[in-house]
C-alpha positions as CSV (number, residue, x, y, z in Angstrom):
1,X,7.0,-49.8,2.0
2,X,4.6,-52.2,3.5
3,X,3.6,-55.2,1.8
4,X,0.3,-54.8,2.8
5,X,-0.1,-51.2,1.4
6,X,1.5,-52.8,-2.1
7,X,-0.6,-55.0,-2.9
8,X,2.3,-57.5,-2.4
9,X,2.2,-60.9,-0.7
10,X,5.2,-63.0,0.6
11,X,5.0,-65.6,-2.1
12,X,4.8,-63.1,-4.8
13,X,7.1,-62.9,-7.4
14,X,7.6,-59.1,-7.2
15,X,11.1,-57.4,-7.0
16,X,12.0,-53.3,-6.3
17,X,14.5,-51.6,-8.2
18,X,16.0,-48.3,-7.7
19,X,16.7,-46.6,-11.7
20,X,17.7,-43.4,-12.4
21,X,16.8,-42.5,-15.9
22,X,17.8,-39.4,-18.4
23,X,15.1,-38.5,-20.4
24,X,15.5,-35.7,-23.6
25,X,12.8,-33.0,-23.5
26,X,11.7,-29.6,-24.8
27,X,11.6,-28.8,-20.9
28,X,11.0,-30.6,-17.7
29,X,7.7,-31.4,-17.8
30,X,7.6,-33.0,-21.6
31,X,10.5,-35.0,-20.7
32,X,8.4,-36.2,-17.3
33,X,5.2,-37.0,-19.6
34,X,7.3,-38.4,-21.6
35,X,8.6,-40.7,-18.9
36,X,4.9,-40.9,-17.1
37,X,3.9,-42.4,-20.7
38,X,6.4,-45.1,-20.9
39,X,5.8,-46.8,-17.5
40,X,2.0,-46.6,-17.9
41,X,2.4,-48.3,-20.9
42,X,5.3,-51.1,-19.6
43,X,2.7,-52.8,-17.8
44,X,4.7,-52.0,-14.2
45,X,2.7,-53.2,-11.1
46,X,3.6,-50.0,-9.3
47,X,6.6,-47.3,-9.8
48,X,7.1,-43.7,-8.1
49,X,8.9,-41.1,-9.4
50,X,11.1,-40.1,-6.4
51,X,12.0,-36.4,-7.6
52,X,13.4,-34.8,-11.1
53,X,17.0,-32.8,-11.7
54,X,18.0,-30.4,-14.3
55,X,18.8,-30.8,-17.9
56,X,22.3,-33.0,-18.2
57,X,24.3,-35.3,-20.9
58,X,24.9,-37.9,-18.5
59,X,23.3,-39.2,-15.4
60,X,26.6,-38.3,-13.5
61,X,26.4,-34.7,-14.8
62,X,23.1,-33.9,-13.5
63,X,23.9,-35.6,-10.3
64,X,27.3,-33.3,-10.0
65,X,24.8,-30.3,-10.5
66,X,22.4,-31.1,-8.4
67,X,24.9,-31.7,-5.4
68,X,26.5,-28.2,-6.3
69,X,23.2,-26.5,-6.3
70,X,22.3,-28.3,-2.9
71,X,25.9,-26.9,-1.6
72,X,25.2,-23.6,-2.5
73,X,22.3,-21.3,-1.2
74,X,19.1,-21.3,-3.3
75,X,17.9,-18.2,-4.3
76,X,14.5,-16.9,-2.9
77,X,11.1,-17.4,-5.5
78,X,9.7,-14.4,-6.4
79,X,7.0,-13.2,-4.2
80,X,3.4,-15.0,-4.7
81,X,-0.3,-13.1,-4.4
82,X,-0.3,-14.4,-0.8
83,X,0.9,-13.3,2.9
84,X,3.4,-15.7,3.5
85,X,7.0,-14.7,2.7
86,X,9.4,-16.0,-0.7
87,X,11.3,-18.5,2.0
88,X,7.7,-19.6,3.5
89,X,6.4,-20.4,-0.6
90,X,9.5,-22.4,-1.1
91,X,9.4,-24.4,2.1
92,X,5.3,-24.8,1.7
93,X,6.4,-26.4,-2.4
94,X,9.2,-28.4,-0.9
95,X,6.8,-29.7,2.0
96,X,4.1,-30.6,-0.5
97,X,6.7,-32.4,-3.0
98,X,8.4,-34.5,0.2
99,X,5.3,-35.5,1.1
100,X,3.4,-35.9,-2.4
101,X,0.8,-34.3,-0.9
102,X,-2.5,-33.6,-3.3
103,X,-3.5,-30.0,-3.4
104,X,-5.4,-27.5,-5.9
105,X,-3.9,-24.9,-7.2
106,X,-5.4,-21.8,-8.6
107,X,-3.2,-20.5,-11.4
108,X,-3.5,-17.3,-13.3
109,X,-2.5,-17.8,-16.8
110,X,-3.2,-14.2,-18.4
111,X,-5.5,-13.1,-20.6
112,X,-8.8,-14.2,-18.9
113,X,-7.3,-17.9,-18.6
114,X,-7.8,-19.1,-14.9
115,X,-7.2,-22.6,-13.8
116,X,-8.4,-24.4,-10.4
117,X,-6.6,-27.9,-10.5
118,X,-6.1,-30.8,-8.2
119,X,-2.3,-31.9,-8.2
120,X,0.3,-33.5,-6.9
121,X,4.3,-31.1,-7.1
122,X,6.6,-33.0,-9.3
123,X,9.4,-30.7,-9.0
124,X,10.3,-27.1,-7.8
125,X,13.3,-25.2,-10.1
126,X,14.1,-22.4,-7.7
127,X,16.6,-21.0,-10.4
128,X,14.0,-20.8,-13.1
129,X,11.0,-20.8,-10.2
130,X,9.2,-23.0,-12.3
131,X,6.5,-25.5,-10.6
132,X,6.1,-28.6,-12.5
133,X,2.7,-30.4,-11.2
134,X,1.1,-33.7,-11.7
135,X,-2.8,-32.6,-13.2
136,X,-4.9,-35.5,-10.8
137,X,-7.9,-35.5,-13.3
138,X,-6.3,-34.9,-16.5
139,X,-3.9,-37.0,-15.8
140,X,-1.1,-34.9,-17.0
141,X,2.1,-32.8,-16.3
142,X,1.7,-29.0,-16.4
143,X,4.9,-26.5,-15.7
144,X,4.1,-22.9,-14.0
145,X,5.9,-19.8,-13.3
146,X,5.8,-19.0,-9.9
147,X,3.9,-15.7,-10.9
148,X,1.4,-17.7,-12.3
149,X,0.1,-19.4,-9.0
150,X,-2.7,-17.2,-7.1
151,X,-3.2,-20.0,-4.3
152,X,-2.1,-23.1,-2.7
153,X,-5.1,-24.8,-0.9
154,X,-4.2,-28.2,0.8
């Protein structure tokens, strides 16, 4: 990271950490609020939340699973309302959390309900195909079924 882009001069008294932190949720995306919360509220100068992995007991646990999943391959999303094929969906989500890259999405919730957001991709659970995204307005975390996703629009 460059100092400049930080905000950080040489004769500041700033120091990095690398954490890795468990937190308990209903799913995913409360536990990620839940974290989002706490380091708004800390007072941090500046913190990024690298990526999220499954549900675990223990640090070590989820980091076992995750390595396991990463070993073995991941099965295709189910097919969104767009041309592009289940592998090209997953390697356009993956591209787009890499790069935290803001996008809108357009999202089909049923019953009339229709959402148009901007957003940044938290996290991708192939397994579950559940998009967890990062609302740039609301400033919130929303989780949605592949299914539910009309659009991707960079």
């Amino acid at each position: 990271m460059e100092q400049a882009k930080a905000g950080i001069n040489d004769d500041d008294d700033s120091f990095l950490f690398r954490v890795e932190i468990l937190v308990h949720g209903n799913t995913d995306g409360a536990a990620l609020e839940r974290l989002l919360r706490v380091l708004k509220e800390g007072g941090f100068t500046d913190y990024r939340i690298g990526s999220g992995i499954g549900r675990g007991r223990t640090i070590e646990e989820a980091v076992d699973r995750e390595r396991k999943k990463r070993s073995t391959p991941a099965q295709p999303p189910a097919p969104a309302a767009t041309a592009a094929t289940p592998e090209d969906i997953e390697q356009r989500i993956l591209r787009y959390i890499s790069t935290n890259k803001l996008i809108r999405l357009n999202v089909n919730k049923g019953r009339g309900v229709r959402l148009n957001m901007p957003c940044r991709i938290l996290n991708y659970d192939s397994d579950e195909q559940l998009i967890t995204v990062y609302h740039e307005d609301e400033k919130q975390v929303h989780s949605f079924k592949l299914f539910e996703i009309e659009d991707f629009i960079e």
